[in-house]
C-alpha positions in Angstrom: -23.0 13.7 23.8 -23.6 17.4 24.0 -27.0 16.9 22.5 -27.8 13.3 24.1 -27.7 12.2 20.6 -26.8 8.5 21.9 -29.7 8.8 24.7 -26.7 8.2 27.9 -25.9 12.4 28.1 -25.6 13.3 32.3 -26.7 17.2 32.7 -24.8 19.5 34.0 -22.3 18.3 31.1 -18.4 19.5 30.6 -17.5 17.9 27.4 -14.6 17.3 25.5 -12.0 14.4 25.7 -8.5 14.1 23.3 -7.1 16.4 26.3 -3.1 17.3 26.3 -1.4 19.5 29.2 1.3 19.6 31.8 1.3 17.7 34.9 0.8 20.2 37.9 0.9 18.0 41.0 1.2 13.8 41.7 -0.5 12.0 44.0 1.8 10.1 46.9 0.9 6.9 45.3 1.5 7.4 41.4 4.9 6.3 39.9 4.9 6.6 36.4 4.5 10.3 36.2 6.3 13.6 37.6 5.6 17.3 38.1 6.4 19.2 34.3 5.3 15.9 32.2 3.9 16.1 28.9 0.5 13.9 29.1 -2.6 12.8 27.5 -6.0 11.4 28.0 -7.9 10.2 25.9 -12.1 8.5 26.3 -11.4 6.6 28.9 -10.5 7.5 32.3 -11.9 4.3 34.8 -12.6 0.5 34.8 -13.3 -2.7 36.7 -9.8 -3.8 36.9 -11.1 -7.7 37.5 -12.9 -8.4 34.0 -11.4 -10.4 31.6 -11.0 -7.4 29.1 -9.2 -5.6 32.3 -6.7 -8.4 33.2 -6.0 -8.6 29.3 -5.1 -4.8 29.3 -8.4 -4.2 27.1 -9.7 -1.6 29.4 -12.1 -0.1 26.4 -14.1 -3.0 26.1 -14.5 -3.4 29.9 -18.0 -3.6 30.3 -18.1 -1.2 33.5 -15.6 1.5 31.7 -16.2 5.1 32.6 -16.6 7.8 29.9 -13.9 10.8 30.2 -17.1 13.0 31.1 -20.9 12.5 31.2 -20.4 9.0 33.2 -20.5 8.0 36.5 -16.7 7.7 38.6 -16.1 5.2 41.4 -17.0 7.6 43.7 -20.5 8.0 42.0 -19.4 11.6 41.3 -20.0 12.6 37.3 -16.7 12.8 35.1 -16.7 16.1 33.3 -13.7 16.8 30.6 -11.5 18.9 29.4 -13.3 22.2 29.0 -11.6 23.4 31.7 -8.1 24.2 33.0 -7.1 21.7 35.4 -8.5 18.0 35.9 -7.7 14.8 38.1 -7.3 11.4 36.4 -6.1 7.9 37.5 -2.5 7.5 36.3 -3.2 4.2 34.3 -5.6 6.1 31.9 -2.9 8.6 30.6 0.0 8.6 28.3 3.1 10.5 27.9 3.6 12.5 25.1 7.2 12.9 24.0 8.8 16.5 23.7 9.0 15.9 20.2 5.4 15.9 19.6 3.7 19.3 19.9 1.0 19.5 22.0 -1.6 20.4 19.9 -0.8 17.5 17.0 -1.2 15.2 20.0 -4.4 16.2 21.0 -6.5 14.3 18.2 -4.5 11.2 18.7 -5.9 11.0 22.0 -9.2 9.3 20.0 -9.8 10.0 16.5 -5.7 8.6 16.1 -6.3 5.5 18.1 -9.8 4.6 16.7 -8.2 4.1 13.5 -3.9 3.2 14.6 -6.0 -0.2 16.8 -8.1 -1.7 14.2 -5.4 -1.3 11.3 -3.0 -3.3 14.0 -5.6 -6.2 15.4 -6.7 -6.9 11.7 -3.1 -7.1 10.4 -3.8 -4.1 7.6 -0.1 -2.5 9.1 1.8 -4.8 6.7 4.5 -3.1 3.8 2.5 -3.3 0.8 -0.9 -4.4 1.8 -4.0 -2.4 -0.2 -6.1 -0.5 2.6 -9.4 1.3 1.6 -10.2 3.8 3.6 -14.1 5.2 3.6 -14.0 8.9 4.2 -11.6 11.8 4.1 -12.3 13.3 7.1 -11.3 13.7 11.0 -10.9 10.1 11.3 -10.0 9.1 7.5 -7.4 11.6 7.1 -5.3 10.2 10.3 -5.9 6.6 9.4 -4.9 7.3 5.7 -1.5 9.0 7.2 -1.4 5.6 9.8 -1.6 3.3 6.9 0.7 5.2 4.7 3.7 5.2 7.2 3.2 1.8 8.0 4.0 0.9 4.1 0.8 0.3 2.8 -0.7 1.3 -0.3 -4.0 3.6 0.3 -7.1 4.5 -1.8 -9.6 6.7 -0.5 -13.2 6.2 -1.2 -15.5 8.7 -0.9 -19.0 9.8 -2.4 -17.4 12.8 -2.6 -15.9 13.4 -6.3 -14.7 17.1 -5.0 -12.1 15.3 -2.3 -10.2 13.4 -5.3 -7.5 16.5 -5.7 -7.5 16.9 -1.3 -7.0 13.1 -1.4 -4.3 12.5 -3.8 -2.4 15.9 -4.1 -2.5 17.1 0.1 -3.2 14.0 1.9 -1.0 11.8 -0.3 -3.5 9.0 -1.2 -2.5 6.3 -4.1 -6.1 6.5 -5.2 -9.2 7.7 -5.1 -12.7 6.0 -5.4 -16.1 7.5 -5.5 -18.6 4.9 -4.6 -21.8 4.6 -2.7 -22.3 3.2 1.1 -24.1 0.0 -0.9 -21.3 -0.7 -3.0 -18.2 -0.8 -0.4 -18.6 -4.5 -0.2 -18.6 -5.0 -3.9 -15.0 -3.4 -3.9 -13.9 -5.6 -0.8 -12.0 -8.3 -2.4 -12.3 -12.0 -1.4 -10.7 -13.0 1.8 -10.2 -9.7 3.2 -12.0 -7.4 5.7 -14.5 -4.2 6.2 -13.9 -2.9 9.7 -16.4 -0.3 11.2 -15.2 2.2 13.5 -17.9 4.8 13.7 -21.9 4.7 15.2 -24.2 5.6 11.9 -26.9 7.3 13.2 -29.2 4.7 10.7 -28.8 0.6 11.6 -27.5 -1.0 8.4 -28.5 -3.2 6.0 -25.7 -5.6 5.5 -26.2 -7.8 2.4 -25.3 -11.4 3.4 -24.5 -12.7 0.0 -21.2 -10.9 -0.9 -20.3 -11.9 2.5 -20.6 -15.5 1.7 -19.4 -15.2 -2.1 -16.4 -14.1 -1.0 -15.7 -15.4 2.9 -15.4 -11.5 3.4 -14.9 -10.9 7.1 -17.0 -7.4 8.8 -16.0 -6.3 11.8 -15.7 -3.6 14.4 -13.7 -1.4 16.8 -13.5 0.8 20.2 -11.2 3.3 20.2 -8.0 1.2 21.8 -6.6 -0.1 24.9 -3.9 1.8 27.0 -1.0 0.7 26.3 -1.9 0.3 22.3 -2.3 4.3 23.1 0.8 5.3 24.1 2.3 3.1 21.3 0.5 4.5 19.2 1.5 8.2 20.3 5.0 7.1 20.1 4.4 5.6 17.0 3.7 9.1 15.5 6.3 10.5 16.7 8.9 8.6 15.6 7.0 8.7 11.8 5.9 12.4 12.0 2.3 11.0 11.4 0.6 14.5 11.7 -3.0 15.2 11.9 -4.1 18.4 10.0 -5.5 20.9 12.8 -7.0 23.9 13.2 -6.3 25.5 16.4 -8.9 27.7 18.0 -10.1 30.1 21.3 -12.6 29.4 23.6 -15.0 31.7 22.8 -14.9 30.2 19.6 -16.4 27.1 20.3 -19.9 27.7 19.5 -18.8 28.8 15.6 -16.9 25.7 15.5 -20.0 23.5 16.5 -21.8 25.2 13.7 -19.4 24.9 11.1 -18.9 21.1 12.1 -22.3 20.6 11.2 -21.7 21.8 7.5 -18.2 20.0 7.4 -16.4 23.1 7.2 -13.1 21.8 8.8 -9.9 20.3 7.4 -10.0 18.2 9.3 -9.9 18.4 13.3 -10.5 21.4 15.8 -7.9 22.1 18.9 -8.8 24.3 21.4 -6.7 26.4 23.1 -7.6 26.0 26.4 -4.1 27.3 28.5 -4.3 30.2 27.2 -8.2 31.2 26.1 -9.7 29.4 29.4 -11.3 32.6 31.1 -10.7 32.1 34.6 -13.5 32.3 36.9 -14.0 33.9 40.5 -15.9 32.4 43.4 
């Protein structure tokens, strides 16, 4: 988004989403929330409310949903997100975060948690003793690996990495470890079972039809997760002490951070401390 990479960036921009804070003040009208709350939002902060996906309590795939910054609000105002210190959001598109989940664990939950915690759930890959594959030990892998784990499944990573084997098995507490290429994930899918997508590759792909139909292999997809899938998913961690590995930072560090994103130089998601490295400003 920060560099329109997707071709739908707004300018001015104030990115960031996975936000975590304190309720300050409550509108006359809201009534799940109070003053001194623990909350969350995550991608999502406005819908229709009268599409199908809506009325099913599918808000992300509502076809009108609004983008926690660089979209366009009810009001036609532009959403920014959470680099800054206070913000305003509908009560429906937050969650509580209970007192026995620190803050800043939270925080990555908010997306890169429920982008993986939604599919394993809709696909039926949360059962004790089911194999799960997961592609990728990184932001996103590491959390569903951890997801899978506590739900009783048995996890391999695979990776085209051979250096992440020791990360994978020894820190992150894989079963195995796989080094394959992008081409031959569907070779290792057995029959009957599924390949879900979760991420935008910056390349279309090229599926190969054949293994599909040799082995009535299923591909599908997923969008980050529905509201109340979110806070069960946050509570969900809590009560497993599902932890994402994080790095917390400053402000005014944000700038390295984008840079050493870019190499993969993180292990395996950035928090910023916002409360307390937010320079205030004057008017």
């Amino acid at each position: 988004m920060a560099k329109n990479e997707w071709g739908m960036s707004v300018y001015p921009l104030v990115p960031r989403h996975e936000i975590v804070g304190e309720v300050m003040e409550v509108g006359s009208k809201v009534q799940k929330f109070n003053v001194g709350d623990q909350v969350g939002v995550g991608c999502v902060v406005g819908s229709c409310h009268s599409c199908d996906s809506c009325k099913n309590n599918l808000e992300n795939y509502c076809p009108k949903y609004i983008l926690i910054y660089g979209a366009e609000y009810h009001d036609g105002s532009i959403t920014y997100g959470g680099y800054s210190n206070t913000m305003v959001v509908d009560e429906h598109f937050i969650v509580r975060i209970p007192d026995n989940l620190p803050l800043d664990i939270a925080a990555p939950l908010l997306c890169a948690g429920i982008i993986v915690y939604s599919p394993l759930r809709y696909y039926g890959l949360d059962k004790p003793g089911l194999h799960v594959g997961v592609v990728g030990l990184g932001g996103l892998g590491h959390i569903a690996m951890k997801f899978a784990k506590a739900m009783g499944a048995k996890v391999a990573v695979i990776s085209t990495s051979p250096s992440k084997k020791k990360e994978a098995l020894e820190n992150i507490g894989a079963d195995s470890f796989l080094v394959s290429r992008d081409q031959d994930q569907l070779q290792l899918l057995k029959s009957h079972k599924k390949l879900v997508l979760v991420g935008d590759p910056k390349k279309p792909l090229e599926l190969p039809v054949f293994p599909l139909l040799q082995g009535r292999k299923v591909v599908g997809g997923s969008l980050i997760g529905r509201m109340k899938e979110t806070q069960e998913m946050i509570d969900f961690t809590a009560k497993h002490n599902v932890k994402p590995d994080i790095e917390v930072i400053a402000m005014e560090y944000v700038n390295t951070t984008m840079e050493r994103l870019l190499k993969a130089d993180v292990k395996y998601r950035f928090v910023i401390d916002i409360g307390n490295t937010l320079k205030a400003t004057t008017s």
